[in-house]
C-alpha positions in Angstrom: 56.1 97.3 27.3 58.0 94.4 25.2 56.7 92.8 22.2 55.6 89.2 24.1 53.7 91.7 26.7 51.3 93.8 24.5 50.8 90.6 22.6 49.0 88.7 25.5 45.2 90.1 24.8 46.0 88.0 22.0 48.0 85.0 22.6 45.1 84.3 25.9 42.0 84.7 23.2 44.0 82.5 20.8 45.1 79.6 23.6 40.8 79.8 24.9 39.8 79.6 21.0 42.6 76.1 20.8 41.1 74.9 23.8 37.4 75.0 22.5 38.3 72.6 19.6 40.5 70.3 20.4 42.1 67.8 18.0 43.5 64.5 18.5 47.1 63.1 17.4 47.4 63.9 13.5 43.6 65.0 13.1 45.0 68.9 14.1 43.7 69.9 11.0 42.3 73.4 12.1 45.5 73.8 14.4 48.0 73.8 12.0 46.2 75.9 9.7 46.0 78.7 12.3 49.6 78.0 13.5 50.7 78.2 10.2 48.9 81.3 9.3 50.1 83.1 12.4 53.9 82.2 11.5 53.2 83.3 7.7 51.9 86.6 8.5 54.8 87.2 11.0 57.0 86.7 7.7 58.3 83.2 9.2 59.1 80.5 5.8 56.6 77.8 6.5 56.7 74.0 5.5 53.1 71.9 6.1 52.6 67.9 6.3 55.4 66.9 7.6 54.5 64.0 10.0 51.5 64.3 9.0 49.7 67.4 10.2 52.8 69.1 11.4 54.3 72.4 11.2 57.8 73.9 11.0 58.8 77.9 10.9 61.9 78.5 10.0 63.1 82.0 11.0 66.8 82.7 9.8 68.5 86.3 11.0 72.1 87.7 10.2 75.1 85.3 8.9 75.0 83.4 12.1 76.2 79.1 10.8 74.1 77.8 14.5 70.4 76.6 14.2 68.6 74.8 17.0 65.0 73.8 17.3 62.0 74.4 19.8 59.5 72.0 19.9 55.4 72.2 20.9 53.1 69.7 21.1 49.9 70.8 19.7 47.9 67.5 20.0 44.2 67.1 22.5 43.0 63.4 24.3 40.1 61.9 23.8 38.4 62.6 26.8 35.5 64.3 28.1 36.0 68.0 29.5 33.4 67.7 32.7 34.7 71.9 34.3 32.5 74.4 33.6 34.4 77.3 31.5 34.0 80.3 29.2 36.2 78.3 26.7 35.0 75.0 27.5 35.7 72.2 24.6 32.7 71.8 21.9 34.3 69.0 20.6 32.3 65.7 23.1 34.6 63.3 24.1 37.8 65.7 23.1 39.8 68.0 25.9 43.2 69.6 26.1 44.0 68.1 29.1 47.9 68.2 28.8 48.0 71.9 27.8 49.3 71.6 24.5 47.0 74.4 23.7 49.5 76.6 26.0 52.5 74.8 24.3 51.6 76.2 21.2 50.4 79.5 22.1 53.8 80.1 23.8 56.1 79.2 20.6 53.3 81.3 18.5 54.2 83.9 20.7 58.2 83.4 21.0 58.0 83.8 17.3 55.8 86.7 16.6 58.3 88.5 19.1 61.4 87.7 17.6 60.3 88.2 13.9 60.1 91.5 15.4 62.9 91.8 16.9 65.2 89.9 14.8 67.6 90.1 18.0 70.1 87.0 16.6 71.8 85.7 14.2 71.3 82.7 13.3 68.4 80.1 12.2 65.8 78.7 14.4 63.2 76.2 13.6 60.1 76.2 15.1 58.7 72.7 15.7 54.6 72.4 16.0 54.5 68.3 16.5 51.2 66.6 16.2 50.8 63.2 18.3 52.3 63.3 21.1 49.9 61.7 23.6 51.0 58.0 22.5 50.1 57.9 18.7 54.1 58.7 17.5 54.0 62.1 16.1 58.1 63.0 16.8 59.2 59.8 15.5 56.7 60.4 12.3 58.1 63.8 12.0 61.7 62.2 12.4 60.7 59.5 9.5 59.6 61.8 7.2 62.9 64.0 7.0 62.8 66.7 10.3 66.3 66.4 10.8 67.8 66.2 7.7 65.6 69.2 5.9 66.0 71.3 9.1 69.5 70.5 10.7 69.6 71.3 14.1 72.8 72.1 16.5 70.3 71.6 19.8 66.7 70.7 20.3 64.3 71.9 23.3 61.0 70.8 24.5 59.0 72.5 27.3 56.0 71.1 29.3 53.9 73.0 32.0 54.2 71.3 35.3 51.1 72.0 38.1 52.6 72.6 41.8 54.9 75.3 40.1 53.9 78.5 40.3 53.9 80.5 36.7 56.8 82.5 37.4 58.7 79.2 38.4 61.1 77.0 35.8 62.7 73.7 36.5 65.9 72.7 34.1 67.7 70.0 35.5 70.4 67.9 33.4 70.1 64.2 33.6 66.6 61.8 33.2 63.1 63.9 32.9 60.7 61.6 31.8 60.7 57.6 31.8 60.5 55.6 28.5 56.9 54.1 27.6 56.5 50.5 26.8 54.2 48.3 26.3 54.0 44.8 26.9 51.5 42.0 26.1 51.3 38.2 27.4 48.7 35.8 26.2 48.8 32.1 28.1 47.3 29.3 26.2 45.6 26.5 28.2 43.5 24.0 28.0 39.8 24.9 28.5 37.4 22.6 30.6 34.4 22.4 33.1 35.3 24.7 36.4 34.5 21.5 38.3 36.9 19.2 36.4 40.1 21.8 36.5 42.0 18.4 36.5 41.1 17.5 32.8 42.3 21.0 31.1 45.1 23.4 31.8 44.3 26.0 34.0 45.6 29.4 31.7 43.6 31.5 34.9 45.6 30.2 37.8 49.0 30.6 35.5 48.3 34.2 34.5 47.6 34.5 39.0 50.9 33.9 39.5 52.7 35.7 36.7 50.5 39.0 37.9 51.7 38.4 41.4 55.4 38.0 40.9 55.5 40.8 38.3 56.6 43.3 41.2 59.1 41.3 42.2 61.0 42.3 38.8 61.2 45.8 40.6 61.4 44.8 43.9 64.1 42.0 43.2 65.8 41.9 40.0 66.6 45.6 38.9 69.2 47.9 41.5 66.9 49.2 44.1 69.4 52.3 42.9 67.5 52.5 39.6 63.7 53.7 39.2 61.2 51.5 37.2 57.9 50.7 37.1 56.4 47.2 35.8 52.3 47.1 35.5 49.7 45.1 34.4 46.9 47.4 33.1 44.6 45.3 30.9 43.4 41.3 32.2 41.0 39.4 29.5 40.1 35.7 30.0 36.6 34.0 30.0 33.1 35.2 30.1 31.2 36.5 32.9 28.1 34.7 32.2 29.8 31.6 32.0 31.1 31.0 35.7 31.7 27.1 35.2 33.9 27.8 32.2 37.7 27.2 32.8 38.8 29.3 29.2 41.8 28.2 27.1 43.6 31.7 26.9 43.9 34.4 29.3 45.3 38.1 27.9 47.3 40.4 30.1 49.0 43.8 29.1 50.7 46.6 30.8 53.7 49.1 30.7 56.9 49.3 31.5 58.8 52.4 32.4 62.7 53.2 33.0 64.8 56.3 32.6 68.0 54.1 31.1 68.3 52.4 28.4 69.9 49.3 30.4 66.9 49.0 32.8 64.8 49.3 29.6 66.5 46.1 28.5 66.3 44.3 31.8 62.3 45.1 31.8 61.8 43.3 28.6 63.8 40.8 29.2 63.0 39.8 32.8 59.0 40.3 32.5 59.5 37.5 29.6 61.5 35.2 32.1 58.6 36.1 34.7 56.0 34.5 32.1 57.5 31.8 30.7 58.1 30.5 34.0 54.4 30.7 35.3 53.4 28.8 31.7 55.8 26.2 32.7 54.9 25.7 36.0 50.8 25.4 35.3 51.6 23.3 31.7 50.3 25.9 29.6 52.1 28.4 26.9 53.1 31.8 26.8 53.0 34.3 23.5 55.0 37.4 24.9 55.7 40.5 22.9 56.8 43.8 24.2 56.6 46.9 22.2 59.2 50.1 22.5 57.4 53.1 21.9 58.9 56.1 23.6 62.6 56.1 25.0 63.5 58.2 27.8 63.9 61.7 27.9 67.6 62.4 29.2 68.6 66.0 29.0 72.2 66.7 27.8 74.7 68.7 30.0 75.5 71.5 27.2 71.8 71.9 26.0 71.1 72.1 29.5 73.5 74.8 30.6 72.3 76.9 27.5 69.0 76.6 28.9 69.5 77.5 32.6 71.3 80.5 31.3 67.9 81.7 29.4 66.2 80.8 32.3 67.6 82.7 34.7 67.1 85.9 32.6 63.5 85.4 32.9 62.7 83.7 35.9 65.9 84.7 38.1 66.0 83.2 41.5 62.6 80.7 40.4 65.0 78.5 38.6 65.0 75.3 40.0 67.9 73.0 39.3 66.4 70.3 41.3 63.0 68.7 40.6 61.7 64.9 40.4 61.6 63.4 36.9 58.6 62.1 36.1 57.5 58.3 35.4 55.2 59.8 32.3 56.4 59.9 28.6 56.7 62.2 25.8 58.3 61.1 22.2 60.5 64.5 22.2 63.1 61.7 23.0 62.8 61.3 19.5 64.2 64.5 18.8 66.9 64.4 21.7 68.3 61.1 19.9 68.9 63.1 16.8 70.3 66.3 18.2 71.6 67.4 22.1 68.4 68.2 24.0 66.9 69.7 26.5 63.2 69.6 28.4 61.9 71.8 30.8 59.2 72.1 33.4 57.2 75.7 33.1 55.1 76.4 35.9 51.1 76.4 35.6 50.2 77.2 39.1 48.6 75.3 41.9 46.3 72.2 40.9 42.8 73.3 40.5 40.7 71.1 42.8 43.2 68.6 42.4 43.5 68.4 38.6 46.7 67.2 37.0 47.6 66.2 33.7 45.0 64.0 31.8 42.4 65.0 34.4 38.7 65.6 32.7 38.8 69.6 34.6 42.8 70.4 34.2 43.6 73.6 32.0 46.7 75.4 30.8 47.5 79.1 33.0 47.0 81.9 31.3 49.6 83.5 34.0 51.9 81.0 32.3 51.8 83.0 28.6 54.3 85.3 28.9 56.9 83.5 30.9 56.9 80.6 29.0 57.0 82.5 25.8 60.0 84.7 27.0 62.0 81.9 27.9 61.5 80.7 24.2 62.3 84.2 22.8 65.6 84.4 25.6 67.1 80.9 24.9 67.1 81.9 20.5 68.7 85.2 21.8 71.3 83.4 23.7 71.9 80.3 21.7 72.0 82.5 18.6 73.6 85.7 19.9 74.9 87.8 17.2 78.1 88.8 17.3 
């Protein structure tokens, strides 16, 4: 029995005890005192606070010069858990609905195994991230010194993926995960009587036609060849109880997502074009602003081929080398910008009654524990073989 095996009793009790208290983006208090207490006691060098409430291990073996990083998410959203469980979330309103209870619990795992083993040479670091669902945790982490206190030759990022079966891995090179955007458009008008629409200007009818052409940006401005997504998510303007009331300003925000960094332009640019255009045509004005808040996640060819080769010590003939890249998110770009990257796609299993990510009944696979957490241990192995 290896190391990662007769460690499960307690990596599952420790991944049901994370997912009874869930924590939101740098509130993980409780987390990363348990994560760091776990990674102390394994004899892994420990440095707190860094982005906040995040955590680093550092775990150095032999003479090896090579260190790379792997990264988990440890953060919860704040969101109701409605399933009935044994480990349910006592925290109302809060739910690990990602999984990064299982992110964690597999690089706790990775790490008590190969303080064990000490089967390398070399130095890996051992990323706990707070924030990831939206509130900027890597790029914190990157502000406040990651990189430059703990160099690192490669950086890797795992997520579990429902609709791939626990002994299943995707590592594909190329685009994983779009970049995140925001956008927001207020049009300023000139309020007046809804039966005297001649004597304002109509800010309503203006933000109509913006909202309706927005598609074409997609459908006729970017290369069919590239994927994108323009939405509008959020529309703000008058008051319900006041139905004869044309209002003066009419708020409208949404995302943008793209997996290059020249689509990523032409979004910002073109939704801009789109509403300055509708302001002119109705006589009204336009305050745009767009916000970049996550780039895309691009995996790099070398990181990539290090990683398939891990993979397909653990999983074998379940390594998939094709898979969709998804239209969601996740600031490990963050890391990939300072160091060659890779994200992968671990299998959880079949969607419970149809719950994916950010659903109010989804939950991490237990079944997914020790593959995931082999993979870790197999990729530091390989990257950092000793000689």
């Amino acid at each position: 029995m290896d190391a990662i095996e007769s460690d499960l009793p307690f990596l599952t009790a420790l991944r049901h005890d994370l997912h009874a208290h869930p924590e939101l983006g740098f509130e993980e208090e409780r987390t990363s005192r348990i994560v760091a207490g776990i990674l102390e006691e394994a004899g892994i060098v420990v440095h707190r606070g860094l982005g906040g409430t995040g955590i680093v291990g550092t775990l150095t073996v032999g003479n090896g010069t090579r260190s790379i990083g792997l990264r988990a998410d440890m953060d919860a959203l704040a969101m109701p858990e409605l399933a009935e469980r044994p480990y349910k979330s006592k925290v109302p309103g809060k739910m690990h609905a990602c999984g990064h209870d299982g992110h964690t619990v597999l690089l706790l795992g990775a790490a008590r195994a190969l303080a064990k083993s000490r089967n390398f040479s070399g130095t890996v670091h051992f990323i706990f991230q707070p924030a990831e669902e939206g509130r900027g945790g890597a790029r914190r982490m990157v502000e406040d010194g990651l990189f430059r206190l703990f160099p690192c030759d490669a950086v890797y990022g795992l997520h579990n993926m429902p609709g791939l079966d626990p002994d299943e891995i995707a590592v594909v090179e190329g685009p994983q995960l779009a970049s995140s955007d925001s956008w927001r458009l207020t049009l300023r008008g000139i309020g007046t009587h809804g039966a005297k629409p001649h004597l304002g200007r109509d800010a309503v009818t203006a933000a109509g036609s913006f909202i309706a052409g927005l598609q074409t940006i997609v459908g006729r401005v970017v290369d069919p060849l590239q994927p994108a997504v323009v939405s509008a998510c959020s529309v703000q303007a008058g008051d319900p109880r006041a139905l004869n009331v044309i209002p003066d300003t009419v708020d409208i925000g949404g995302t943008a997502r793209a997996y290059s960094a020249e689509v990523r332009d032409q979004l910002e640019a073109e939704i801009g074009r789109l509403a300055r255009g509708a302001a002119a045509m109705f006589g009204v004005t336009a305050d745009y602003r767009f916000e970049r808040r996550i780039p895309p996640v691009v995996n790099h060819p070398d990181a990539t081929v290090r990683a398939l080769g891990a993979a397909r010590d653990v999983f074998g003939d379940k390594v998939r080398q094709s898979f969709p890249p998804s239209t969601a998110g996740d600031d490990f770009a963050f890391f990939a910008a300072e160091a060659p990257g890779c994200y992968v796609w671990l299998g959880n299993g079949p969607a419970q009654d149809g719950a994916l990510h950010h659903n109010s009944a989804y939950d991490f696979s237990d079944a997914a524990i020790g593959p995931g957490a082999r993979f870790w241990a197999r990729l530091v192995e390989r990257e950092l073989a000793a000689e």
